[in-house]
mmCIF file of the protein (N, C-alpha, C, O) and its ligand, coordinates in Angstrom:
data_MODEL
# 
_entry.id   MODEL 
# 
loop_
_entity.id 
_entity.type 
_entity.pdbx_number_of_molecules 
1 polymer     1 
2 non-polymer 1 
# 
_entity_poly.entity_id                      1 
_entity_poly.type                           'polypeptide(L)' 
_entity_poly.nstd_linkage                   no 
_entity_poly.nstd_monomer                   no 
_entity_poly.pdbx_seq_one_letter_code       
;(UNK)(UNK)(UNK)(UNK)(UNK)(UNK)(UNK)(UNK)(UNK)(UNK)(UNK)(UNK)(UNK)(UNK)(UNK)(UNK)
(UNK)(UNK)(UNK)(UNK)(UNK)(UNK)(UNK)(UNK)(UNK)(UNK)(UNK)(UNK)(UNK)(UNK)(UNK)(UNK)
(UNK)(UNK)(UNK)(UNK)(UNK)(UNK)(UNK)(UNK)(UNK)(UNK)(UNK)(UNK)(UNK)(UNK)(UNK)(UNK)
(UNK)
;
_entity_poly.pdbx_seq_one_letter_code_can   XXXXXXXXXXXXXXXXXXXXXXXXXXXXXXXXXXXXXXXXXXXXXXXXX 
_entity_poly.pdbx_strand_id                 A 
# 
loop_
_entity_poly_seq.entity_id 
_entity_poly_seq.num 
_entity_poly_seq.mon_id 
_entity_poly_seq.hetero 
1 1  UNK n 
1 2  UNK n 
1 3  UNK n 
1 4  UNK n 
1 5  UNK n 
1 6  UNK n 
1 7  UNK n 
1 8  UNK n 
1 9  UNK n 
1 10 UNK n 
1 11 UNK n 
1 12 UNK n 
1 13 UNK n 
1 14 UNK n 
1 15 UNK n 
1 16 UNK n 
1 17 UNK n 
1 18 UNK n 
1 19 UNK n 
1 20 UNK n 
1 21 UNK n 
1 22 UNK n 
1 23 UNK n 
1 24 UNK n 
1 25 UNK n 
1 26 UNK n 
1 27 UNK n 
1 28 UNK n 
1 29 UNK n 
1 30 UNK n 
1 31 UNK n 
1 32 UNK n 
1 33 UNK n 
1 34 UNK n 
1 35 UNK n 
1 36 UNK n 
1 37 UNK n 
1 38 UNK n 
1 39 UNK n 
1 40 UNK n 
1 41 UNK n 
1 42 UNK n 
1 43 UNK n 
1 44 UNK n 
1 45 UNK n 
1 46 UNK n 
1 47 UNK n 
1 48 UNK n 
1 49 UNK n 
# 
loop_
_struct_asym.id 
_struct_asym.entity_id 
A 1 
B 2 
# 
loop_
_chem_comp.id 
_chem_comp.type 
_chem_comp.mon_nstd_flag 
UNK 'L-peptide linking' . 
ZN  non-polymer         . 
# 
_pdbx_entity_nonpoly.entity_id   2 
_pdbx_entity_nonpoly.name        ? 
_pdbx_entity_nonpoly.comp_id     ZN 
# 
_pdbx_nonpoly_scheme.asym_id         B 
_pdbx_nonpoly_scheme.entity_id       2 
_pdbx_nonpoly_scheme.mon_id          ZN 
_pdbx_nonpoly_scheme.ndb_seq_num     1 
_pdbx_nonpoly_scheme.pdb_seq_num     101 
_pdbx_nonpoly_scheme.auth_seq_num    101 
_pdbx_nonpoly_scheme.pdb_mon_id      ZN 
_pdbx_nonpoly_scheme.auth_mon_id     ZN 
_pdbx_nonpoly_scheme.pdb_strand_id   A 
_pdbx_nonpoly_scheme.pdb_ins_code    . 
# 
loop_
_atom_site.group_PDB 
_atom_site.id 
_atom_site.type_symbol 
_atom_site.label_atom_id 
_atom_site.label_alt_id 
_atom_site.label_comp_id 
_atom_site.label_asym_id 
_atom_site.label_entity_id 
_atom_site.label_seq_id 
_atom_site.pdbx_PDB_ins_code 
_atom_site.Cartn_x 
_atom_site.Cartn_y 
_atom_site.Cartn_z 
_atom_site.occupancy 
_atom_site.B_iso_or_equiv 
_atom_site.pdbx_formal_charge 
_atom_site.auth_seq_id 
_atom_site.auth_comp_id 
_atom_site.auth_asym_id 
_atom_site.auth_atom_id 
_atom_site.pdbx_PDB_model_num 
ATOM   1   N  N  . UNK A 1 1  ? 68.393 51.447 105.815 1.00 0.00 ? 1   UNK A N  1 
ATOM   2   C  CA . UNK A 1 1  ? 69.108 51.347 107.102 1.00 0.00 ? 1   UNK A CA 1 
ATOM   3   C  C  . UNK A 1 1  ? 68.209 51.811 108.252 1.00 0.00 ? 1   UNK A C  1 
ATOM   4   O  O  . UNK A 1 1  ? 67.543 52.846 108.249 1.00 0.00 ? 1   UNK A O  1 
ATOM   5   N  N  . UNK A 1 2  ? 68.270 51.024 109.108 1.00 0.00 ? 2   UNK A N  1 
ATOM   6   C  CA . UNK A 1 2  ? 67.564 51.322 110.582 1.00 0.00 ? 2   UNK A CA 1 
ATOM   7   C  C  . UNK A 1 2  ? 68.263 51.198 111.526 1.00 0.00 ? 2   UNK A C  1 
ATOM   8   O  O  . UNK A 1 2  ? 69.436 50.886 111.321 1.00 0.00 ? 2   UNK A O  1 
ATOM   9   N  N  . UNK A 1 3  ? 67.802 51.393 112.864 1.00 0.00 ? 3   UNK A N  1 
ATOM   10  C  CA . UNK A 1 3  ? 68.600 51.149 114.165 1.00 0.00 ? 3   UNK A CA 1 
ATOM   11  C  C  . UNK A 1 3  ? 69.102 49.497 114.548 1.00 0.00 ? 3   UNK A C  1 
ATOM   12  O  O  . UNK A 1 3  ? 69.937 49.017 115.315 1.00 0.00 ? 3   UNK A O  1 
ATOM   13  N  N  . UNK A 1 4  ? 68.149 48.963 113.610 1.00 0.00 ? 4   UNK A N  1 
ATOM   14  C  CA . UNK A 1 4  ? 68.958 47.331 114.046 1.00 0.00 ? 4   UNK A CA 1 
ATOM   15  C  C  . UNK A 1 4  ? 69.837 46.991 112.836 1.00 0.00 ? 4   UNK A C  1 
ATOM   16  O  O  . UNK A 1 4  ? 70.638 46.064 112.954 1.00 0.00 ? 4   UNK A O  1 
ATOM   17  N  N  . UNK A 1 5  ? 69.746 47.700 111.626 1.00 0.00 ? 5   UNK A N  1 
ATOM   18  C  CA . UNK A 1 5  ? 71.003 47.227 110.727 1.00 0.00 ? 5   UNK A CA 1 
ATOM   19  C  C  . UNK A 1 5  ? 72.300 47.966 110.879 1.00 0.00 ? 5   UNK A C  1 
ATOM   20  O  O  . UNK A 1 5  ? 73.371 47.573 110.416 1.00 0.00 ? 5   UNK A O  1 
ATOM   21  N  N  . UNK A 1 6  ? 72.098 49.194 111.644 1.00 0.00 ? 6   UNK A N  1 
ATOM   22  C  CA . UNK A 1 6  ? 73.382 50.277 112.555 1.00 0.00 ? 6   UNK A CA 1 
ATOM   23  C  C  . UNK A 1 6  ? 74.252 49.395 113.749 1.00 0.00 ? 6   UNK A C  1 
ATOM   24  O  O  . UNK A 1 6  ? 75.430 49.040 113.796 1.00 0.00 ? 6   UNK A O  1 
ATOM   25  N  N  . UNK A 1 7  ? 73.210 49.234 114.594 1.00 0.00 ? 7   UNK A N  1 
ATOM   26  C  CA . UNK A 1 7  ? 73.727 48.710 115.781 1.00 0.00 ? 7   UNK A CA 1 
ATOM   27  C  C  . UNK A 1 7  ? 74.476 46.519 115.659 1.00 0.00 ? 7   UNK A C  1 
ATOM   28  O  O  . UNK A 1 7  ? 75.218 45.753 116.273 1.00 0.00 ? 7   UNK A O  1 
ATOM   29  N  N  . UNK A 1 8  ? 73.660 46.544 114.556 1.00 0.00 ? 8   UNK A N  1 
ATOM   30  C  CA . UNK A 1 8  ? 73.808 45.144 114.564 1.00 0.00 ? 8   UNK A CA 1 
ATOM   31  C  C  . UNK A 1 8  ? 75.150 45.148 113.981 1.00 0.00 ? 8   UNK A C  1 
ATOM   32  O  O  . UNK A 1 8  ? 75.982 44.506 114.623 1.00 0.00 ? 8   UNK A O  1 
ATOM   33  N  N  . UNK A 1 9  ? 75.675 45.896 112.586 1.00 0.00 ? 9   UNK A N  1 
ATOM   34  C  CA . UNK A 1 9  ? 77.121 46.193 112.077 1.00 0.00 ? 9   UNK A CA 1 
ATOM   35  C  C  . UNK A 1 9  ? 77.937 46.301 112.275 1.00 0.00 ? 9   UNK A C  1 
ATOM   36  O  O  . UNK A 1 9  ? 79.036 46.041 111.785 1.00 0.00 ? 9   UNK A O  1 
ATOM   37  N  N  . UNK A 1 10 ? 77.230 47.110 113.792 1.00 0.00 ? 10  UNK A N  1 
ATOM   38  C  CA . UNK A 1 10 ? 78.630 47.586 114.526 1.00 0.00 ? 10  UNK A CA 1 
ATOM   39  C  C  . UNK A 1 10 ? 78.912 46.516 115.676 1.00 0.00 ? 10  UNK A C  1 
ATOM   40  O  O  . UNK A 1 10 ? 79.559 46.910 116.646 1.00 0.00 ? 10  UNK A O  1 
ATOM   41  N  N  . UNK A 1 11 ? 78.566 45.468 115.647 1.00 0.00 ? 11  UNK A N  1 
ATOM   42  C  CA . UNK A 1 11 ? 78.242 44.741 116.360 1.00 0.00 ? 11  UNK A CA 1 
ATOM   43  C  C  . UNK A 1 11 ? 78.231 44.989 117.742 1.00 0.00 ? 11  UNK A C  1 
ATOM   44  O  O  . UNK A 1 11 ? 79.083 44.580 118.531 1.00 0.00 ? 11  UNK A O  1 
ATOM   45  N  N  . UNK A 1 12 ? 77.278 45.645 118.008 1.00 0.00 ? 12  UNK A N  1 
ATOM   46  C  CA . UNK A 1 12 ? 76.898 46.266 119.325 1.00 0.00 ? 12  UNK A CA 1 
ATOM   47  C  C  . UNK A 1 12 ? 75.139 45.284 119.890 1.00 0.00 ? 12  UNK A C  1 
ATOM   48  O  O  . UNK A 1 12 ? 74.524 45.214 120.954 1.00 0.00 ? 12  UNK A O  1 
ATOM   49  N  N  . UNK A 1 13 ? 74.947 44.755 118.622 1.00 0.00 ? 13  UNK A N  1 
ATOM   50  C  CA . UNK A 1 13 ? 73.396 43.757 119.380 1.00 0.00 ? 13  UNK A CA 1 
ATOM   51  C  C  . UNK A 1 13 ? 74.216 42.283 118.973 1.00 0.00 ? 13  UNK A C  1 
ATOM   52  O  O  . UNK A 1 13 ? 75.301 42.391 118.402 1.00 0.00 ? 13  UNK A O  1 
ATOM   53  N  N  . UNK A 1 14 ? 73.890 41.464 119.157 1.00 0.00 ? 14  UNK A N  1 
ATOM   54  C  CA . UNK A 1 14 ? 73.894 40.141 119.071 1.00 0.00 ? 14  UNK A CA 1 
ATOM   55  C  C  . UNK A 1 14 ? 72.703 39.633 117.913 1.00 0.00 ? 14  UNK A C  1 
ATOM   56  O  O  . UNK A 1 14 ? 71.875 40.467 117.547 1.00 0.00 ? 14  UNK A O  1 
ATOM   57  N  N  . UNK A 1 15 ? 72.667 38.449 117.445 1.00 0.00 ? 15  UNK A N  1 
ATOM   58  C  CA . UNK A 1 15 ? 71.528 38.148 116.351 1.00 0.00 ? 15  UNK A CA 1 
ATOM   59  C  C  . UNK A 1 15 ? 70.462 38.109 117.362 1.00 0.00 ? 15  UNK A C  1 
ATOM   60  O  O  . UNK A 1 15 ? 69.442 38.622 116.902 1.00 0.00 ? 15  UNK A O  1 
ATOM   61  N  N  . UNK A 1 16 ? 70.309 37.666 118.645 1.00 0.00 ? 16  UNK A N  1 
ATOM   62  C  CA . UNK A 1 16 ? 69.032 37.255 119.690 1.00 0.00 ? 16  UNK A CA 1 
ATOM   63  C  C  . UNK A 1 16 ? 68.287 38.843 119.581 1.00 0.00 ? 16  UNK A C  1 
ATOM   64  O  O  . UNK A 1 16 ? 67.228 39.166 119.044 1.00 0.00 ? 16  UNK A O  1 
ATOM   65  N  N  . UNK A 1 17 ? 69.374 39.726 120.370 1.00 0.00 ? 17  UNK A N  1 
ATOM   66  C  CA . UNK A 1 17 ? 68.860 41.034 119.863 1.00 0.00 ? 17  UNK A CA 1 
ATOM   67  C  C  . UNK A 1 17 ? 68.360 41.775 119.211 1.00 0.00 ? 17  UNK A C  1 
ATOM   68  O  O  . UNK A 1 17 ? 67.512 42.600 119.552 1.00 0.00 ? 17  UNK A O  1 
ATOM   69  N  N  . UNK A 1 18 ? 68.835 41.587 118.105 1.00 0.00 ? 18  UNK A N  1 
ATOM   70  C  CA . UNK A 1 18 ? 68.517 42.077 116.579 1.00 0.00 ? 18  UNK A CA 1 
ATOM   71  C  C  . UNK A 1 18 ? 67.107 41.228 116.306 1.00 0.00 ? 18  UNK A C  1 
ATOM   72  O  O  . UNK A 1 18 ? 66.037 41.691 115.911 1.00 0.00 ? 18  UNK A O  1 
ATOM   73  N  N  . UNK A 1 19 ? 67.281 40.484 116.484 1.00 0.00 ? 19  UNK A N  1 
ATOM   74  C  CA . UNK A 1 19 ? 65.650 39.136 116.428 1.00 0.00 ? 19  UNK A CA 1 
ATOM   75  C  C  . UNK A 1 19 ? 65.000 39.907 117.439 1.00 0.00 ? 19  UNK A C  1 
ATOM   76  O  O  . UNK A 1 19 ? 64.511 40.720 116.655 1.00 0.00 ? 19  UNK A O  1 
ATOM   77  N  N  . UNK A 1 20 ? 64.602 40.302 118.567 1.00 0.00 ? 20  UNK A N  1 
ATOM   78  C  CA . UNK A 1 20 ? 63.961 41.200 119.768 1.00 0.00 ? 20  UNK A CA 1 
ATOM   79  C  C  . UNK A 1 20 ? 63.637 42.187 118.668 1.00 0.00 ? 20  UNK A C  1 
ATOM   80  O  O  . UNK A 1 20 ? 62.801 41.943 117.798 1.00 0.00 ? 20  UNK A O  1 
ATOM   81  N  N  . UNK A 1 21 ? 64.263 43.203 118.732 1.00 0.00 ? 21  UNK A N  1 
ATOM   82  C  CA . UNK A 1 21 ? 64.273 44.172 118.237 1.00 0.00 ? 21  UNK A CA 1 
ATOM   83  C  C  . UNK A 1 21 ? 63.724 44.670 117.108 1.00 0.00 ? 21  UNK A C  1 
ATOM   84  O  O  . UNK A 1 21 ? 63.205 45.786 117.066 1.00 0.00 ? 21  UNK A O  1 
ATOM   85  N  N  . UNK A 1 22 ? 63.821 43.686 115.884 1.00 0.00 ? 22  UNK A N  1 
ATOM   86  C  CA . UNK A 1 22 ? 62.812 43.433 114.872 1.00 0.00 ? 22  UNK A CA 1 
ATOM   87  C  C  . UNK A 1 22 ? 61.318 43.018 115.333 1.00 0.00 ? 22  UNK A C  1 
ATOM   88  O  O  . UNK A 1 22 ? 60.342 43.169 114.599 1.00 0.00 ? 22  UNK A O  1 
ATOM   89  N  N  . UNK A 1 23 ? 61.266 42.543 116.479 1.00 0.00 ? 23  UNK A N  1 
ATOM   90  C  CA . UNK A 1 23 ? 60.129 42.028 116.334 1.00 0.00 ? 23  UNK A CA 1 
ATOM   91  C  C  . UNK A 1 23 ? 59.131 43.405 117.086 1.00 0.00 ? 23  UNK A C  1 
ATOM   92  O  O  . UNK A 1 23 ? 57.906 43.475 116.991 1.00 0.00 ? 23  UNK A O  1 
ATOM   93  N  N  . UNK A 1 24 ? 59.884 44.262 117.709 1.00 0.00 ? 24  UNK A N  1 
ATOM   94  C  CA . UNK A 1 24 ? 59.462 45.149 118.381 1.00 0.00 ? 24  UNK A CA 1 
ATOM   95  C  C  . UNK A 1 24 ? 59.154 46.223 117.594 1.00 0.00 ? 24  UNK A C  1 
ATOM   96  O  O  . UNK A 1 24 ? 58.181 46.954 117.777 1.00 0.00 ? 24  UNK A O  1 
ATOM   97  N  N  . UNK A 1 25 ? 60.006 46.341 116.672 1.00 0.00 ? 25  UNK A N  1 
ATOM   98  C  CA . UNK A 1 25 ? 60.050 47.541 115.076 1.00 0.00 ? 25  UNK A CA 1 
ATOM   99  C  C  . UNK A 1 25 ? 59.301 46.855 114.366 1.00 0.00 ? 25  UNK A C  1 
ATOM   100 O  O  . UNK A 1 25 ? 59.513 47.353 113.261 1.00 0.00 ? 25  UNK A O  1 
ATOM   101 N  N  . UNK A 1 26 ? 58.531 46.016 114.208 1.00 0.00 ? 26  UNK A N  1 
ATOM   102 C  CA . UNK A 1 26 ? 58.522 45.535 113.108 1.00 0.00 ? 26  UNK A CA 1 
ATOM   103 C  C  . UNK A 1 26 ? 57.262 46.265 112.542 1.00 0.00 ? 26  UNK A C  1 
ATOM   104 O  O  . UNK A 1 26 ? 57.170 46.023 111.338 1.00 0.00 ? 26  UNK A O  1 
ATOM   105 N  N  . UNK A 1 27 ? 56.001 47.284 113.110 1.00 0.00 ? 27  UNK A N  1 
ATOM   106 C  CA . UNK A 1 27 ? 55.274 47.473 112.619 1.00 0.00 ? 27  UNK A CA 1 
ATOM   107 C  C  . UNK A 1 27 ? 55.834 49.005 112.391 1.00 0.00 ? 27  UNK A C  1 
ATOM   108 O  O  . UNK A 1 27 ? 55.151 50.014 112.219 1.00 0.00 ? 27  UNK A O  1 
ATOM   109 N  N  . UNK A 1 28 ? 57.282 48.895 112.439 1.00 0.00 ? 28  UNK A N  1 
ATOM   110 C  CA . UNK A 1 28 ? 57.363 50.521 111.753 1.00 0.00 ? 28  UNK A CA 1 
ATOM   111 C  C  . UNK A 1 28 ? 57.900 50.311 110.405 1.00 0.00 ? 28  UNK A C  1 
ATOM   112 O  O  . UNK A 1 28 ? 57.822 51.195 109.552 1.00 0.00 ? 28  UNK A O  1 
ATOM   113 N  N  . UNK A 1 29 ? 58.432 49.194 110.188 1.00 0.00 ? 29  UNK A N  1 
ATOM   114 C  CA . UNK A 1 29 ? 59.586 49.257 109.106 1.00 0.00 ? 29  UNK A CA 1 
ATOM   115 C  C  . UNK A 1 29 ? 58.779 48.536 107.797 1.00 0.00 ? 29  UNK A C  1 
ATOM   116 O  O  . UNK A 1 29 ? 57.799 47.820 108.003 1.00 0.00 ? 29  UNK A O  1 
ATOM   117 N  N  . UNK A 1 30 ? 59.226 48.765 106.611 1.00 0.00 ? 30  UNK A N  1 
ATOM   118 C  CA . UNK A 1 30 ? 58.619 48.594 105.212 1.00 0.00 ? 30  UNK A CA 1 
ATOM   119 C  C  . UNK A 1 30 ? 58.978 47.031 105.165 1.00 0.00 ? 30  UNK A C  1 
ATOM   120 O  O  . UNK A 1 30 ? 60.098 46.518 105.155 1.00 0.00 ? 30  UNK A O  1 
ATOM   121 N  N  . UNK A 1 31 ? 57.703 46.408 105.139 1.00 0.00 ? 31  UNK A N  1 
ATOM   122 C  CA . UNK A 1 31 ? 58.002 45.183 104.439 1.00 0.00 ? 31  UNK A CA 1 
ATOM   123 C  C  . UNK A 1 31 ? 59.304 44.246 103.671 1.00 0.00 ? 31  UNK A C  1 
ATOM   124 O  O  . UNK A 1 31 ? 59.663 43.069 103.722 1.00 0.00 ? 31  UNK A O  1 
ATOM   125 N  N  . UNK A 1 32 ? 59.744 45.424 102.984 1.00 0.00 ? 32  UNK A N  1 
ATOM   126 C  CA . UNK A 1 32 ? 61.266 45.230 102.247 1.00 0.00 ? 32  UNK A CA 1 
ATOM   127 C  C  . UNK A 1 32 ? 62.100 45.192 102.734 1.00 0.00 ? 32  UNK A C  1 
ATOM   128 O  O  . UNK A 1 32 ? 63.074 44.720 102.148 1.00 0.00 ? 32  UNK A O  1 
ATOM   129 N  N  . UNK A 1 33 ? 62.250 45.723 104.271 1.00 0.00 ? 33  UNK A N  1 
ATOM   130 C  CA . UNK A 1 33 ? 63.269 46.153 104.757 1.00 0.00 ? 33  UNK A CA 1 
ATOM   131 C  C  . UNK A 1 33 ? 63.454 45.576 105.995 1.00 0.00 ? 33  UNK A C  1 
ATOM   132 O  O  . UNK A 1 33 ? 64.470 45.899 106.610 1.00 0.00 ? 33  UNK A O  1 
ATOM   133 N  N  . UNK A 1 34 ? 62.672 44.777 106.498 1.00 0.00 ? 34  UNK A N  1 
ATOM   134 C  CA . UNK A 1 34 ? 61.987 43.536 107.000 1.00 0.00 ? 34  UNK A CA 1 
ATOM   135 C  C  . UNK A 1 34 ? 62.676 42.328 106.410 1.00 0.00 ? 34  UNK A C  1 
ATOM   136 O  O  . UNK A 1 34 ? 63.433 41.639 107.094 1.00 0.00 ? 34  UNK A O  1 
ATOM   137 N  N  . UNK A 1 35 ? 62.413 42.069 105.131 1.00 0.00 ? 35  UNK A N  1 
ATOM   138 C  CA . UNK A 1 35 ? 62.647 40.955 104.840 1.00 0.00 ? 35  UNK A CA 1 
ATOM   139 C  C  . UNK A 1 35 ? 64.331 41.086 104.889 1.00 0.00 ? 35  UNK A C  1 
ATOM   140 O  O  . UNK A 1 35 ? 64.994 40.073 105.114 1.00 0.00 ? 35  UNK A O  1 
ATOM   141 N  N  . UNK A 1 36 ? 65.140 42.703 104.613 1.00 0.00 ? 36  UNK A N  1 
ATOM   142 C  CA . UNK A 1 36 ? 66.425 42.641 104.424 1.00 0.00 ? 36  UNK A CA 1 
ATOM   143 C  C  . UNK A 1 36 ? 67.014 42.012 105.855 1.00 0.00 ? 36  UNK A C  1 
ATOM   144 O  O  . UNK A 1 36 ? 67.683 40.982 105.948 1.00 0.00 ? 36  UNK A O  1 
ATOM   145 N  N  . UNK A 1 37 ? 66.703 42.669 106.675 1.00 0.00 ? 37  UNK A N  1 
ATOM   146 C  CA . UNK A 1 37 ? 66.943 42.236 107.960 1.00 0.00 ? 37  UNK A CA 1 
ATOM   147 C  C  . UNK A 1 37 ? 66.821 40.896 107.998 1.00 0.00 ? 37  UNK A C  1 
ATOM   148 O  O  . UNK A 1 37 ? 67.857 40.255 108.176 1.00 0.00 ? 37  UNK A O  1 
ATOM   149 N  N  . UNK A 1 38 ? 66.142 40.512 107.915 1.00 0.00 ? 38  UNK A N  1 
ATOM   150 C  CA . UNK A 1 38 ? 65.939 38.596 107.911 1.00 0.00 ? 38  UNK A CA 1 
ATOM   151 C  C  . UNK A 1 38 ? 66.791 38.167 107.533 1.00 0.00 ? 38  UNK A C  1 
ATOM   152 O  O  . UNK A 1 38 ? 67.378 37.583 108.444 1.00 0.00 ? 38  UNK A O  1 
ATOM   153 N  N  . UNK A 1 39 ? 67.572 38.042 106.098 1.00 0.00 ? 39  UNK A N  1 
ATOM   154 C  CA . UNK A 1 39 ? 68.177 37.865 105.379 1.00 0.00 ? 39  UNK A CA 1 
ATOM   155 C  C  . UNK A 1 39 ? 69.377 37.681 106.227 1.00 0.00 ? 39  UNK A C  1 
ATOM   156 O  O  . UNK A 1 39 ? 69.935 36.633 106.555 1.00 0.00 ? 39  UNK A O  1 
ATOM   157 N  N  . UNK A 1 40 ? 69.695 39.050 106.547 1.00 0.00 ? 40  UNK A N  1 
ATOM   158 C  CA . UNK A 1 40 ? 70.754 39.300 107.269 1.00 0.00 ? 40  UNK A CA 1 
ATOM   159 C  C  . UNK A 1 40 ? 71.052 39.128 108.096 1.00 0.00 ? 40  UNK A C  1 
ATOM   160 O  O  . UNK A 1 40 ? 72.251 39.312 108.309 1.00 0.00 ? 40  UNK A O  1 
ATOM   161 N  N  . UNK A 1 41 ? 69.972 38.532 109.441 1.00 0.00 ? 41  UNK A N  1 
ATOM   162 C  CA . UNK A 1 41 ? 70.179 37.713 110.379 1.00 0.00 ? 41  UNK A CA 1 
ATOM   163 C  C  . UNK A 1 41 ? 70.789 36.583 110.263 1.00 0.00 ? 41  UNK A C  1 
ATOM   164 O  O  . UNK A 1 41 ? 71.812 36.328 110.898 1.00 0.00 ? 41  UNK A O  1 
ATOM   165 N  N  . UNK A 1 42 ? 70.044 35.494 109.157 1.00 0.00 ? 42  UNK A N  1 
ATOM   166 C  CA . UNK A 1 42 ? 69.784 34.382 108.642 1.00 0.00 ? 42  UNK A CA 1 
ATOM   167 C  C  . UNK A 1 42 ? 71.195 34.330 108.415 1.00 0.00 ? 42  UNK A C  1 
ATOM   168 O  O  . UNK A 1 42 ? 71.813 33.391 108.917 1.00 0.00 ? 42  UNK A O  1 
ATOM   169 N  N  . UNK A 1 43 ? 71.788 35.167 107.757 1.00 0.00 ? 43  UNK A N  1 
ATOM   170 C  CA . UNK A 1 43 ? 73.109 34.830 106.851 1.00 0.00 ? 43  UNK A CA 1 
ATOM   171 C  C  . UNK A 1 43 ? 74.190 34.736 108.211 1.00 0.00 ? 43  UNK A C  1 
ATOM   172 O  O  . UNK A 1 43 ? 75.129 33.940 108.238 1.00 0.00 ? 43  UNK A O  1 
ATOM   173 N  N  . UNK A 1 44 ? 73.865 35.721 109.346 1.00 0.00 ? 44  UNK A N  1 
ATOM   174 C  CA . UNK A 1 44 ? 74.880 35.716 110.482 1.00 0.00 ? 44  UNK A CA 1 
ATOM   175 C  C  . UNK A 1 44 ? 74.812 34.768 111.025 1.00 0.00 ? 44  UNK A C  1 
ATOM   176 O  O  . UNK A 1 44 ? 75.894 34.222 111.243 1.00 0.00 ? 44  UNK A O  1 
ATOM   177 N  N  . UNK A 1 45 ? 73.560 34.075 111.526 1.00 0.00 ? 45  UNK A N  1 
ATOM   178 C  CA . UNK A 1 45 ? 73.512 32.715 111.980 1.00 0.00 ? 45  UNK A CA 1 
ATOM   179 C  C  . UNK A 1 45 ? 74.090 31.937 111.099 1.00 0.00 ? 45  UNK A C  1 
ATOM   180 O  O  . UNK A 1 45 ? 75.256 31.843 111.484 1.00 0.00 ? 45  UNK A O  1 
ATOM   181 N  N  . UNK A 1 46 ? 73.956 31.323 110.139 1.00 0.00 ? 46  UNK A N  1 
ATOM   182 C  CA . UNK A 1 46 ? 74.958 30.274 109.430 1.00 0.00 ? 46  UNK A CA 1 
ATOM   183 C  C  . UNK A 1 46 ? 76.231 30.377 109.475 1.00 0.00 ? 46  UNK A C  1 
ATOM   184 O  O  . UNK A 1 46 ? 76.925 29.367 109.587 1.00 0.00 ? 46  UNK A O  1 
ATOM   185 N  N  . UNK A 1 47 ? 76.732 31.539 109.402 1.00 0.00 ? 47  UNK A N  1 
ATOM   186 C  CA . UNK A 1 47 ? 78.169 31.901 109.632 1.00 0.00 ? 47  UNK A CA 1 
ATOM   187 C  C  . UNK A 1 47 ? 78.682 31.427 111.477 1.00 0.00 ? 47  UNK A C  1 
ATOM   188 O  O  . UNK A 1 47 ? 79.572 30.717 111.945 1.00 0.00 ? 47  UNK A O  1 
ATOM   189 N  N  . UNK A 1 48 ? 77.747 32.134 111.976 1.00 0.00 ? 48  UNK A N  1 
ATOM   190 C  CA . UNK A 1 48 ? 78.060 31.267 113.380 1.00 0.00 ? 48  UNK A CA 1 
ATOM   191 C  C  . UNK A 1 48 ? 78.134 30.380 113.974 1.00 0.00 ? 48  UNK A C  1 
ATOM   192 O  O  . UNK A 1 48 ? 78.816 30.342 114.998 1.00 0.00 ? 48  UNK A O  1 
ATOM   193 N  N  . UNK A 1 49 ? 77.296 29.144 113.415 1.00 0.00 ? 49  UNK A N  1 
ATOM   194 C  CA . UNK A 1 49 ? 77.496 28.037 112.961 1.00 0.00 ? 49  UNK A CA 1 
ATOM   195 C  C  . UNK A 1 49 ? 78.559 26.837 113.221 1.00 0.00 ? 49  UNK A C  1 
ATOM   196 O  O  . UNK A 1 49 ? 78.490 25.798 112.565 1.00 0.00 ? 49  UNK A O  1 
HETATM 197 ZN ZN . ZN  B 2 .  ? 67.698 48.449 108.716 1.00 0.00 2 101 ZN  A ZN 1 
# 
């Protein structure tokens, strides 16, 4: 868990956001946890759809 899988839950960012935001974290966060986020973007966009 990070500040964009917190804030994004609570739906307090938007996916555009959460996409920003990753890209801004992205050289802090573990590879793995990176890809979870993706995932989890990915899956909100289709749902929005
Ligand atoms: Zn996270």
């Amino acid at each position: 868990m990070c500040l964009i899988c917190v804030e994004f839950q609570k739906q307090k960012m938007t996916i555009k956001e959460a996409r920003r935001a990753l890209g801004e974290m992205i050289v802090g966060l573990e590879g793995e946890h990176v890809e979870e986020i993706e995932k989890m973007l990915k899956a909100a966009e289709e749902e929005s759809e």
